[in-house]
MDAnalysis code that builds the backbone (N, CA, C; Angstrom):
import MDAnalysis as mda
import numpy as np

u = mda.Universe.empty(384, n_residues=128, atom_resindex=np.repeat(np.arange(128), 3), trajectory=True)
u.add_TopologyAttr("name", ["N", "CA", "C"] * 128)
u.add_TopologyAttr("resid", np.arange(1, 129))
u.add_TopologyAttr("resname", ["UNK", "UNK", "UNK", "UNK", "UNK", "UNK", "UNK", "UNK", "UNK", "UNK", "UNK", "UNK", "UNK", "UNK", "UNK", "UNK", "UNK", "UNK", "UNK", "UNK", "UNK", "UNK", "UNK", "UNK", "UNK", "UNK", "UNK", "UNK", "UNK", "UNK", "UNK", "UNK", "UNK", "UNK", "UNK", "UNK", "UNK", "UNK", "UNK", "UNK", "UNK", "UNK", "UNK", "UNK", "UNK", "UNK", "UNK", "UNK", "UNK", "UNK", "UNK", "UNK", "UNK", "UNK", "UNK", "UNK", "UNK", "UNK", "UNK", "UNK", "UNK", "UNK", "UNK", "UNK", "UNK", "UNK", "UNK", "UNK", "UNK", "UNK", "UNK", "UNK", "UNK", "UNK", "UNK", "UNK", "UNK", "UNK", "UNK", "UNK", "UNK", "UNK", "UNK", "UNK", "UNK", "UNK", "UNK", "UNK", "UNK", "UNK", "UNK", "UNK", "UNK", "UNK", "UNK", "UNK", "UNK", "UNK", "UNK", "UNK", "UNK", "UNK", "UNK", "UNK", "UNK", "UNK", "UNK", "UNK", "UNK", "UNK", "UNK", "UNK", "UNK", "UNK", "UNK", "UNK", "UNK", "UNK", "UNK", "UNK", "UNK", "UNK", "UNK", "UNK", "UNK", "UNK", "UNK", "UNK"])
u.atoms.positions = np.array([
    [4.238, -2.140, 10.318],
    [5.284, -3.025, 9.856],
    [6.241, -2.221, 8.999],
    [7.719, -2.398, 9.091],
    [8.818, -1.770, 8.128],
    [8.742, -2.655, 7.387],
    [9.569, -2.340, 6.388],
    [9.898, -3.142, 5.232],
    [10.904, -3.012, 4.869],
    [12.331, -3.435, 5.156],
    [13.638, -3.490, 4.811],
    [14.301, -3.842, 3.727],
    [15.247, -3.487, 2.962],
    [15.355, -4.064, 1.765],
    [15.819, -5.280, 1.761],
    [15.887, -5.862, 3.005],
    [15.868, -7.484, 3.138],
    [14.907, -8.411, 2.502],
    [13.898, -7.817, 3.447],
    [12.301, -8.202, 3.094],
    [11.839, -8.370, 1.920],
    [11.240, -9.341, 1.487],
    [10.254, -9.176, 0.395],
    [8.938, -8.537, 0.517],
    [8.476, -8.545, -0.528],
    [6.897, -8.076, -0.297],
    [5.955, -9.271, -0.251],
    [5.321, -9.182, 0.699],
    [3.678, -10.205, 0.639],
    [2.887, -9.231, 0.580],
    [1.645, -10.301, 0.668],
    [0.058, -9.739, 0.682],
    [0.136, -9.389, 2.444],
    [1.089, -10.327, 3.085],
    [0.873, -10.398, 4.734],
    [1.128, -8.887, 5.169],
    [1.901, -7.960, 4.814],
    [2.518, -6.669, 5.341],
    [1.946, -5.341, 4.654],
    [1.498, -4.574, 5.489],
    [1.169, -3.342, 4.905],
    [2.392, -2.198, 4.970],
    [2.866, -1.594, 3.976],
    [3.844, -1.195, 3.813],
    [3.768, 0.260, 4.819],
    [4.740, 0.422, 5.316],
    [4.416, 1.740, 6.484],
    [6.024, 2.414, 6.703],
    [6.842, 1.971, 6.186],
    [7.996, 2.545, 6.327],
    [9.311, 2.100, 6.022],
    [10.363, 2.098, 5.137],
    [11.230, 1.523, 4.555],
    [12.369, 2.169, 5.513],
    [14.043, 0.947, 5.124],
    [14.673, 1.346, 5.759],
    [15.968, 0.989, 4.819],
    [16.877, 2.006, 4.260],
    [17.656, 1.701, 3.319],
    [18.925, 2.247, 4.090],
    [20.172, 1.981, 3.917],
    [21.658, 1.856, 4.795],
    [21.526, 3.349, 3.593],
    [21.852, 3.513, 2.483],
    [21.963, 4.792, 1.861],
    [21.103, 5.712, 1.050],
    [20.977, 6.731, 0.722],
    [19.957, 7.531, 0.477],
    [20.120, 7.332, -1.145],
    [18.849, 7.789, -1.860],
    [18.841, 7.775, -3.085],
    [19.072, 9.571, -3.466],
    [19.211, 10.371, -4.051],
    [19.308, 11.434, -4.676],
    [17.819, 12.486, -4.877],
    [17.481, 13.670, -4.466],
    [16.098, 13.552, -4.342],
    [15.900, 14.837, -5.438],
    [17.151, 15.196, -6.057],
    [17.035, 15.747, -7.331],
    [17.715, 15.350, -8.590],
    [17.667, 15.482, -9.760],
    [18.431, 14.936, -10.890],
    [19.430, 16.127, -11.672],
    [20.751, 15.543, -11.266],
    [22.056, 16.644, -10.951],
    [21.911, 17.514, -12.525],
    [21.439, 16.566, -13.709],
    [21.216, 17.265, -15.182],
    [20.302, 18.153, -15.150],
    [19.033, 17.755, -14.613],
    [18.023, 18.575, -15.187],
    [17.157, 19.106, -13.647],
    [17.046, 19.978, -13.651],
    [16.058, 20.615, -12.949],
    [14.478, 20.273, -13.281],
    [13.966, 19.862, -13.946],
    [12.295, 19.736, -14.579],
    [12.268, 18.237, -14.443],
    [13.234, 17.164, -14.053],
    [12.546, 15.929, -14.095],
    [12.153, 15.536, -12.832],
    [11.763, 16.252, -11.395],
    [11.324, 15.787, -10.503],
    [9.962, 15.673, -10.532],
    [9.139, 15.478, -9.876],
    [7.878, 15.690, -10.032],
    [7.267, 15.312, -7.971],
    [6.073, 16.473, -8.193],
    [5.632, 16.171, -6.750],
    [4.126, 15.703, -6.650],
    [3.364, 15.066, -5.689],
    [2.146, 14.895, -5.925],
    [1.708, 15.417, -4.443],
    [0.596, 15.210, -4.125],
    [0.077, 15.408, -2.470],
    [-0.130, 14.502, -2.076],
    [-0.502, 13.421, -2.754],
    [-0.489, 12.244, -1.989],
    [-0.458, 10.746, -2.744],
    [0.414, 9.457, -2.420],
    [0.398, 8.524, -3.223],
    [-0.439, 7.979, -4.018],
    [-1.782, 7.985, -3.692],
    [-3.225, 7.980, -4.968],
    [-2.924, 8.636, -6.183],
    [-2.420, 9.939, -5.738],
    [-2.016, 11.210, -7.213],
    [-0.956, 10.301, -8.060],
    [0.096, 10.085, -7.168],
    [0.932, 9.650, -8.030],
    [0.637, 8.116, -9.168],
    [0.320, 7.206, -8.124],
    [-0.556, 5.961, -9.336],
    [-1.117, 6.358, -10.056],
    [-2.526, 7.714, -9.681],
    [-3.259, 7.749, -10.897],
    [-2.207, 8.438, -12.232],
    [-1.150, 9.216, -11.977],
    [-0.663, 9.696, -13.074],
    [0.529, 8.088, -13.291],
    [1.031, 7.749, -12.826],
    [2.129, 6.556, -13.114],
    [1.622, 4.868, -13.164],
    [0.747, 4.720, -12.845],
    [0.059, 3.308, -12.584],
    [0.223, 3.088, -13.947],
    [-0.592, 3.086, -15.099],
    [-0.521, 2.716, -16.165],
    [0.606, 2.736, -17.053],
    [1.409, 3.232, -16.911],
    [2.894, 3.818, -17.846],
    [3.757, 2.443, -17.680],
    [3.687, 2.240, -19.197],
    [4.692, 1.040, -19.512],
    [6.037, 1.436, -18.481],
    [6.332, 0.629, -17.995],
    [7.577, 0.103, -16.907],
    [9.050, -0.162, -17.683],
    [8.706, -0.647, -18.280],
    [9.818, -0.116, -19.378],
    [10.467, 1.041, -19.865],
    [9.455, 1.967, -19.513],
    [9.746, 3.011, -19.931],
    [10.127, 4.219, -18.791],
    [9.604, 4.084, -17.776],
    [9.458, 4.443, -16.318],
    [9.549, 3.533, -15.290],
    [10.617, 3.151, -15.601],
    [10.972, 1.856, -13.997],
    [11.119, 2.369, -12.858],
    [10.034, 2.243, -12.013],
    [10.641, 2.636, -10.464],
    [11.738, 1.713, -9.711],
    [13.047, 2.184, -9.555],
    [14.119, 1.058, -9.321],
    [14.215, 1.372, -7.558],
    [13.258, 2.235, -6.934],
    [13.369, 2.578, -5.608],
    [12.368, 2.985, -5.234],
    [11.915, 2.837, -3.816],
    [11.008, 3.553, -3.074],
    [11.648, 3.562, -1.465],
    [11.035, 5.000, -1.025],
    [11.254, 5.104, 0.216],
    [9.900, 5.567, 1.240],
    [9.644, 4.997, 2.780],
    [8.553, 5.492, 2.899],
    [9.166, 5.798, 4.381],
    [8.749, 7.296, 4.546],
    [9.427, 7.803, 5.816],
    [7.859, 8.849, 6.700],
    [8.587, 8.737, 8.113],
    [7.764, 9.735, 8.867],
    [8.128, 11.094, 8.772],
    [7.116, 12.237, 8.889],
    [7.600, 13.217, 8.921],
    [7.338, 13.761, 10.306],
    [8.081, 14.813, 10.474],
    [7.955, 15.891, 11.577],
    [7.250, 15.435, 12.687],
    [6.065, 15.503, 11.579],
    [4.132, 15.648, 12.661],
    [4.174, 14.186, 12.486],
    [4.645, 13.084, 12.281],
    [4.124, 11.708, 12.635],
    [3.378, 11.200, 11.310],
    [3.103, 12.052, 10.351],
    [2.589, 11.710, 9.046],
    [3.746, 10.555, 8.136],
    [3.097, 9.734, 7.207],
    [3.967, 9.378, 6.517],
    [4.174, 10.681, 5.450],
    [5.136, 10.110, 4.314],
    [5.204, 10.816, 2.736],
    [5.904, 9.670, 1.932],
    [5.994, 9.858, 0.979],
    [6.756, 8.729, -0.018],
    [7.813, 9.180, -1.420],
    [8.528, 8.751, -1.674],
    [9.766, 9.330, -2.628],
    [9.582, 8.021, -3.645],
    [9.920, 8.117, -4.659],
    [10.081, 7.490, -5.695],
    [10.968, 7.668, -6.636],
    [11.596, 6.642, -7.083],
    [12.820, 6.975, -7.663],
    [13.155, 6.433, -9.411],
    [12.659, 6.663, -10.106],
    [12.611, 6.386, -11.739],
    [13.434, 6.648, -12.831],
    [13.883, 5.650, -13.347],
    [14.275, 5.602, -14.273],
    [13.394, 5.874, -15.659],
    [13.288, 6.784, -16.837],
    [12.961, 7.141, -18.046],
    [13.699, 6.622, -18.798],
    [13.849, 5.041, -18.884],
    [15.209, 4.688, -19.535],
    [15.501, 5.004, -21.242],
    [14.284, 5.312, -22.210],
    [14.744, 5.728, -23.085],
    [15.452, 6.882, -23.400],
    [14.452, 7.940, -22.444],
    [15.535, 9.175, -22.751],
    [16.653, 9.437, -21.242],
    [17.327, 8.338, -20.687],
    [18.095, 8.311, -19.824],
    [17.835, 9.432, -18.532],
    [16.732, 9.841, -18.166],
    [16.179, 10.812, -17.168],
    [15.919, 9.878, -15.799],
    [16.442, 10.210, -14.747],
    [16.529, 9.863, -13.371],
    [15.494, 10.833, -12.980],
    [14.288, 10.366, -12.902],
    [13.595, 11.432, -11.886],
    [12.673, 10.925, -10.517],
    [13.175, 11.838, -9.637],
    [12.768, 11.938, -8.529],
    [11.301, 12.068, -8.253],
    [10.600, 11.425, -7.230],
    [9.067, 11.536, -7.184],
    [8.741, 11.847, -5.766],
    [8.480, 13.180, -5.181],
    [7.797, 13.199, -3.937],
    [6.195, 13.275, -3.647],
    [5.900, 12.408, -2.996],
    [4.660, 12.293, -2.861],
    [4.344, 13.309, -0.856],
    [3.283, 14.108, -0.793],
    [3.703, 14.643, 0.347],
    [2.966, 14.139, 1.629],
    [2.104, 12.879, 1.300],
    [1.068, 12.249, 2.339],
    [1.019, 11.044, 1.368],
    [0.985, 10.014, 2.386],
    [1.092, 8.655, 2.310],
    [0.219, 7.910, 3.545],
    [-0.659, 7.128, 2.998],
    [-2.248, 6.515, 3.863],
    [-1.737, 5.135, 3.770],
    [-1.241, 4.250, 4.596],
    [-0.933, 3.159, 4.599],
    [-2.731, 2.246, 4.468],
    [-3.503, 2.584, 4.886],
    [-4.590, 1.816, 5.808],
    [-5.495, 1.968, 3.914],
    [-5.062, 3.452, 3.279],
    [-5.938, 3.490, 2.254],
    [-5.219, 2.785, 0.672],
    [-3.394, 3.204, 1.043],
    [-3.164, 2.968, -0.188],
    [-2.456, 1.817, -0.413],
    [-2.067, 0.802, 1.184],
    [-1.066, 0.485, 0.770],
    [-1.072, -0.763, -0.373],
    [-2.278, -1.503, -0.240],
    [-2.540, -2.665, -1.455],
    [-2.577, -2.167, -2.909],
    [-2.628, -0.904, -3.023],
    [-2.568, -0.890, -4.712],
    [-1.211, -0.200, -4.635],
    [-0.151, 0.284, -3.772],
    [1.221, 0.796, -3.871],
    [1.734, -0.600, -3.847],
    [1.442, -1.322, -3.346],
    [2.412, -2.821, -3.198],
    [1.960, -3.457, -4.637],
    [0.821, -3.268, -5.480],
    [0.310, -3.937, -6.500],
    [1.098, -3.501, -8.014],
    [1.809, -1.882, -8.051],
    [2.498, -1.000, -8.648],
    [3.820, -1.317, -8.318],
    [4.321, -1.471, -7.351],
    [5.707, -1.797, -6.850],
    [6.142, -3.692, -7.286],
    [5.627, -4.182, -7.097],
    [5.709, -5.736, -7.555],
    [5.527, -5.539, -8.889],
    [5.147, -5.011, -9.504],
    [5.145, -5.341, -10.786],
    [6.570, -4.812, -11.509],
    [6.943, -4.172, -10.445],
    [8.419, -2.764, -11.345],
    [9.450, -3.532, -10.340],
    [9.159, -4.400, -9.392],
    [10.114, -5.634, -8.668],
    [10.217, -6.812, -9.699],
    [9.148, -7.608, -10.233],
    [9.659, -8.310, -11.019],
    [10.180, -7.534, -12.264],
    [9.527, -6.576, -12.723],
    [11.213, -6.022, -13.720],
    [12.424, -5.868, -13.690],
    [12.645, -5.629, -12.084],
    [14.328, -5.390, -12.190],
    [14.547, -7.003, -12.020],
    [14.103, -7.731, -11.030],
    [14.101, -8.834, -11.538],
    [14.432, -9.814, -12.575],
    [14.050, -9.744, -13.425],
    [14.280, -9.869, -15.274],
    [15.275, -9.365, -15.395],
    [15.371, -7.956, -14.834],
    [17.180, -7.644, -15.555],
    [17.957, -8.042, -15.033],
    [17.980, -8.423, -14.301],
    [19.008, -9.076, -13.251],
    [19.289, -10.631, -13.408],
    [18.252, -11.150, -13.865],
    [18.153, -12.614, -14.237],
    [19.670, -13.128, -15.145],
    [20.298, -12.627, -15.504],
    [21.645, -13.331, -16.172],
    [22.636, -13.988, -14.827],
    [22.279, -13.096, -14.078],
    [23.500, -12.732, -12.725],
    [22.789, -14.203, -11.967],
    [21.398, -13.902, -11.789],
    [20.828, -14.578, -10.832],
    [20.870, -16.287, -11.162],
    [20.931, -16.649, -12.043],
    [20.963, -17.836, -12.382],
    [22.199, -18.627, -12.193],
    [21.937, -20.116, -11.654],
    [23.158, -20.758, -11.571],
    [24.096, -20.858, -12.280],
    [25.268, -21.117, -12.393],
    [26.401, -21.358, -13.679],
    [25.429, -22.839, -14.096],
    [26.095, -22.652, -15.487],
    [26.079, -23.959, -15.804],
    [27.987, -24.682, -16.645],
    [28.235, -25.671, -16.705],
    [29.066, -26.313, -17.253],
    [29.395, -26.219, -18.841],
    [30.113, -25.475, -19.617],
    [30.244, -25.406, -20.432],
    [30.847, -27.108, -21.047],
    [30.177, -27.455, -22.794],
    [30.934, -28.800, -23.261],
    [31.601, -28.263, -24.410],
])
């Protein structure tokens, strides 16, 4: 199953490949040291799973095939206190192993942007 940025996330879809009209940036034009790579999406939760979201918002993910038919995964974060955009490549991605606790990490940093967005999202109301 893809997952388009149409789409929402359920429990129904195992995440296997995203499809975005434009690319996100896969280095950070300031700094050279804020990318970070893992070998595989497990690595990356175990180092990012716990990290206040606030502080490390993932405002993107991408999940693509490579070459050989393998997945990999990119991640895209905001460090919003110290204003650092950093890039996350992950270089193997297990849909069958990871994808319920990547969708469990991702919903949670979905309803954050969520929340920020909440001024916009809400109906007008009638000023008296």
């Amino acid at each position: 199953m893809t997952i388009s940025n149409s789409d929402s996330l359920s429990k129904t879809k195992m995440i296997t490949e995203t499809y975005h009209p434009y690319y996100c940036s896969g280095s950070n034009y300031y700094s050279n040291d804020a990318d970070g790579n893992f070998e595989t999406v497990t690595d990356f939760l175990d180092s990012f799973e716990s990290m206040d979201i606030d502080l490390n918002l993932c405002f993107r993910f991408d999940i693509k095939e490579s070459g050989d038919g393998t997945l990999y995964a990119e991640f895209f974060l905001m460090l919003q206190r110290k204003g650092i955009f950093k890039p996350v490549y992950c270089s193997s991605y297990n849909p069958e192993t990871e994808s319920d606790r990547l969708e469990s990490y991702l919903k949670r940093h979905f309803d954050v942007l969520m929340s920020i967005w909440t001024p916009i999202s809400l109906p007008a109301t009638e000023e008296v």
